[in-house]
N, C-alpha and C positions, 0 to 999 in steps of 0.2 A: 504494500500500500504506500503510494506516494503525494497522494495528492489529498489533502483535507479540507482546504479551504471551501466554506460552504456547507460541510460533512456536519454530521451528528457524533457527540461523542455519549456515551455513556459510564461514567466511573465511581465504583463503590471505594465507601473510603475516603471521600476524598474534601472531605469537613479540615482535615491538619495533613503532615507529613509528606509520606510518597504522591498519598492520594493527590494531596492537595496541589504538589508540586507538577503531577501528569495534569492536572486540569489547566495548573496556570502555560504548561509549555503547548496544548494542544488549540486551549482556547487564542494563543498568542499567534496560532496556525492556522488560525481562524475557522475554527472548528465551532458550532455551537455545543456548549457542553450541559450537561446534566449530572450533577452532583447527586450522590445516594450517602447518608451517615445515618446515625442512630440520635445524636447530639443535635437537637436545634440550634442553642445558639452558638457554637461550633460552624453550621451551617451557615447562620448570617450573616458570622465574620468573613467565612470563606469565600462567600458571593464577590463581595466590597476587596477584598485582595486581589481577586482571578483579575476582576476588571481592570482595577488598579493597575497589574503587572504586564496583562495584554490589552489596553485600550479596548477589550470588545465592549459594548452593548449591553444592560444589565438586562435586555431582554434576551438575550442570548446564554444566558449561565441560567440553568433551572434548579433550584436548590429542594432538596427529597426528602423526608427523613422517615426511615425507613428501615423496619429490623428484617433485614437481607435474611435473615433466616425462617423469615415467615413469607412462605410462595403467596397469600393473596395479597398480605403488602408487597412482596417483587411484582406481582403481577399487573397491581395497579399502580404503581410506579411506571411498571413499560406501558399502561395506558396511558399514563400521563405527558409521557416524553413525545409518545404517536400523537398527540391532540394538541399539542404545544408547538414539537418542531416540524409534524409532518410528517412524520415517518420512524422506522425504528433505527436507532443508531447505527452508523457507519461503523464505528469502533466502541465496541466494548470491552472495556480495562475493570478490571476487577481485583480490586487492591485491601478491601478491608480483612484487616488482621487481627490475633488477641494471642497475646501469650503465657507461660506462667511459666513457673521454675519449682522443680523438687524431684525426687524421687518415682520413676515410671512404675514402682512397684505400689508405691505411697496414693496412688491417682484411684479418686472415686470414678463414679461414673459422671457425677457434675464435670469431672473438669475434661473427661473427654468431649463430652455432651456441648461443653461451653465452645473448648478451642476446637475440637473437629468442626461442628456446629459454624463456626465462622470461616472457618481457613478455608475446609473443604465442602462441608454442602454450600456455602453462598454459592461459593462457583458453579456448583451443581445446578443450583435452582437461576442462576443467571445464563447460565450455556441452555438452559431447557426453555427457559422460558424466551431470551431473546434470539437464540440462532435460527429456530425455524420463523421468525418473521424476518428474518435478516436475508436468509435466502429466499423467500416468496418475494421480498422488496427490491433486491440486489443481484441477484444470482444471472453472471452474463451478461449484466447492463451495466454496473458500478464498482468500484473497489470496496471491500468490507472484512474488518479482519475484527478477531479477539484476541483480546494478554490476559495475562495473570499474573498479579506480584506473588510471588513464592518467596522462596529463603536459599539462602547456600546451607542452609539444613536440612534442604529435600535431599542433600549428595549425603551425609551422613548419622549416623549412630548417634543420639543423647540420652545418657540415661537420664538425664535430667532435664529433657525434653521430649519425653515418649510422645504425648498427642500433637504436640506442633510437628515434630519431624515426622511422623508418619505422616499427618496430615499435606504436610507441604510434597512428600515425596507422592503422595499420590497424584495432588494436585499438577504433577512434574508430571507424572504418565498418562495424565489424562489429556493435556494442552499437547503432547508428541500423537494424541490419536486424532484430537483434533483438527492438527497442523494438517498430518492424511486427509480425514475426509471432507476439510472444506476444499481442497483442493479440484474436483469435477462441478464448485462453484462461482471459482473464482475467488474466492476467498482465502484467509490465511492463520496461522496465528506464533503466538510466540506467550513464552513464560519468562518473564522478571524474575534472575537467581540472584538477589544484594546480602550483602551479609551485613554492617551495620548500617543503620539509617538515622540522620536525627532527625527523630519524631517523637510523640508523646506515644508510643505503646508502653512503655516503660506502666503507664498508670489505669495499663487496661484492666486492674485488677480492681480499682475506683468502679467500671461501668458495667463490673459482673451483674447477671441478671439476679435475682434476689433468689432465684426457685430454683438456681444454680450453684448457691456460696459454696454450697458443703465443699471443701478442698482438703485433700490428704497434705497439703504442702504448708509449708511456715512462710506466711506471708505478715510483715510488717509495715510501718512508712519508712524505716531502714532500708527492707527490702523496694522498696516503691524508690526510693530516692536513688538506691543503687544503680537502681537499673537507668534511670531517668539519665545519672551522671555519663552511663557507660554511652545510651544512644545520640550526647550529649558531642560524642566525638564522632560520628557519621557521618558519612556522605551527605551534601547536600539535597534534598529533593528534588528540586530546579533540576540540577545537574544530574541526580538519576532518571528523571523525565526528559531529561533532551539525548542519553543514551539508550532509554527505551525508543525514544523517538525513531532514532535514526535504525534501531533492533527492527522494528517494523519496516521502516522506507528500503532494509537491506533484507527482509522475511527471514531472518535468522529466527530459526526454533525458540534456541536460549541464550538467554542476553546475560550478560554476567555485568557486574557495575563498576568499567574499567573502561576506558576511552581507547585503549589498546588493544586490540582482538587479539594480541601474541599472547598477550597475557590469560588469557580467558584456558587455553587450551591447556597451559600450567597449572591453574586453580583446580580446575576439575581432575586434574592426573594425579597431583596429590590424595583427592577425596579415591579417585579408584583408586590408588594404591592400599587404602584403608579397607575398603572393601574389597580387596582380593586379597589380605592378610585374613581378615575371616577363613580363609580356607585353610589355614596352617596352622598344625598344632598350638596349643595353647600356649607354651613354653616360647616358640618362636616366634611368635604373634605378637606377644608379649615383651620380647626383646627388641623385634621393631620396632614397636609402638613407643618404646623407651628411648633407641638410639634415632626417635625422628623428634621427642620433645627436647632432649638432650639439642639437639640443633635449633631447635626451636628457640631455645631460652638462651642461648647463645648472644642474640641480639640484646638482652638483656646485662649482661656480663661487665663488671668495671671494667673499663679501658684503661690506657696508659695514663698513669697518675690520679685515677680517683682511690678512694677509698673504701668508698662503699659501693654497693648495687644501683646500678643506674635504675632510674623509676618506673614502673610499670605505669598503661594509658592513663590508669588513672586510678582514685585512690576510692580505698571499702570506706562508706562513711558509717558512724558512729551507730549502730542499730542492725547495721545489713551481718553483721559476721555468721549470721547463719544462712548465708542466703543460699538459695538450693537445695535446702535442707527438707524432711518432712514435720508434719506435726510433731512435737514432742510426747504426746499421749497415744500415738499409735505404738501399743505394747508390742507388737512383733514385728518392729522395725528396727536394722540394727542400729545400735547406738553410733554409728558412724553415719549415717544417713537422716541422723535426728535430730531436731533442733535440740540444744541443753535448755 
């Protein structure tokens, strides 16, 4: 897809952050766009920025709000967009995300229910419900493609991320079946793989739904703040929306968040290399996995004439020291896994 000016865009998410940033670089493309969040006024700020950033039209931004994981709000959402801009979106980006941190063994079914529930059915109930209006509108007459922000989590293992990374890896297998079969329509798609971002998920744990709290994990505003400091050192948005951009205008599958495509093919050979030590003995696996953090932490290492250990990105603030931890009352959890 090259051409937008004029297009419909449609993007979940897109109230702060990534989202916020594909709206502002697509609207700047002169795209009309339609924002979807969960946050009202979230959404009101976001209007008055997009415009702000790409001189468009404030008739042109359609602000949603809208709990993506409920198909008859999606569904009246894409009626809304049809009866507004005309049609159903040219490009739909689908970026809204929720994360949390603890132990995979520690995980009720809330917290699958929560992060799967956003990561990967929104997309589900977005690909179902907007593709087949996109090909009865588009198909053989227009360009029309779909993304998804995923994670460099969908490439590997966390035990301290069970439902987000399974979720985002699937979300990774689903956008490579998609990318197939829009293809006998002329259409395309690609999946957003970023590993940090600065954005406010750090405090997605503030807009858990209430009839979802129950969590096996130790969450504080320690932990809330930790995480906030960490996405605090991320990528720009702007700037991961203008290399999604150009992920789209070149149909690349998976977009990694590096301006350098040499780089991309590096990132992902370290993640297989991890995934094909899974096949070797535990003992060897194990030895790997040690002589690659060992390199790792390398960059960390005093140099000529310091004294001490050079500083890690950034520092645990004062609450967080259990972070990733589980609940401390889950009795058969080990005490290494457990908050004190």
């Amino acid at each position: 897809m090259k051409n937008f000016a004029g297009k419909i865009a449609f993007i979940t998410g897109a109230a702060s952050g990534a989202g916020l940033g594909q709206a502002k670089v697509f609207s700047k493309a002169g795209m009309k766009v339609a924002i979807a969040d969960v946050r009202q006024d979230a959404l009101d700020k976001a209007v008055g920025e997009i415009t702000a950033y790409s001189g468009a039209k404030a008739s042109d931004v359609l602000a949603l709000k809208v709990d993506l994981t409920n198909r008859d709000e999606y569904k009246a959402a894409a009626d809304k967009v049809e009866a507004t801009f005309g049609g159903p979106p040219h490009l739909l980006i689908q970026t809204a995300g929720v994360n949390s941190f603890g132990p995979v063994e520690a995980s009720t079914f809330e917290d699958f229910d929560w992060v799967v529930g956003v990561c990967f059915n929104h997309v589900v109930n977005g690909l179902l419900i907007f593709v087949p209006r996109m090909i009865k509108a588009y198909a053989h007459k227009t360009e029309f493609y779909v993304a998804t922000t995923s994670s460099m989590g969908a490439f590997m293992a966390g035990s301290g991320t069970g439902p987000y990374s399974a979720a985002k890896a699937a979300v990774n297998n689903l956008m490579y079946s998609y990318a197939e079969a829009l293809k006998p329509y002329g259409g395309g798609a690609t999946v957003l793989c970023p590993g940090n971002i600065n954005s406010n998920i750090g405090n997605a744990e503030k807009f858990r739904p209430a009839h979802l709290k129950n969590t096996g994990y130790h969450i504080s505003d320690g932990t809330i703040k930790h995480l906030n400091s960490v996405h605090a050192t991320g990528i720009d948005p702007v700037e991961l929306g203008e290399i999604l951009k150009e992920a789209i205008e070149s149909e690349r599958v998976i977009c990694l968040p590096d301006h350098n495509p040499e780089n991309w093919a590096n990132q992902l050979r370290g993640q297989n290399e991890t995934i094909e030590d899974y096949t070797l003995p535990r003992t060897e696996r194990e030895a790997k996995a040690a002589a690659r953090m060992a390199e790792m932490m390398k960059q960390f290492a005093p140099k000529d004439g310091e004294e001490a250990p050079r500083p890690m990105m950034w520092e645990i603030p004062e609450g967080a020291e259990q972070f990733g931890q589980g609940r401390k009352d889950i009795d058969w959890l080990d005490d290494s896994r457990k908050a004190k």
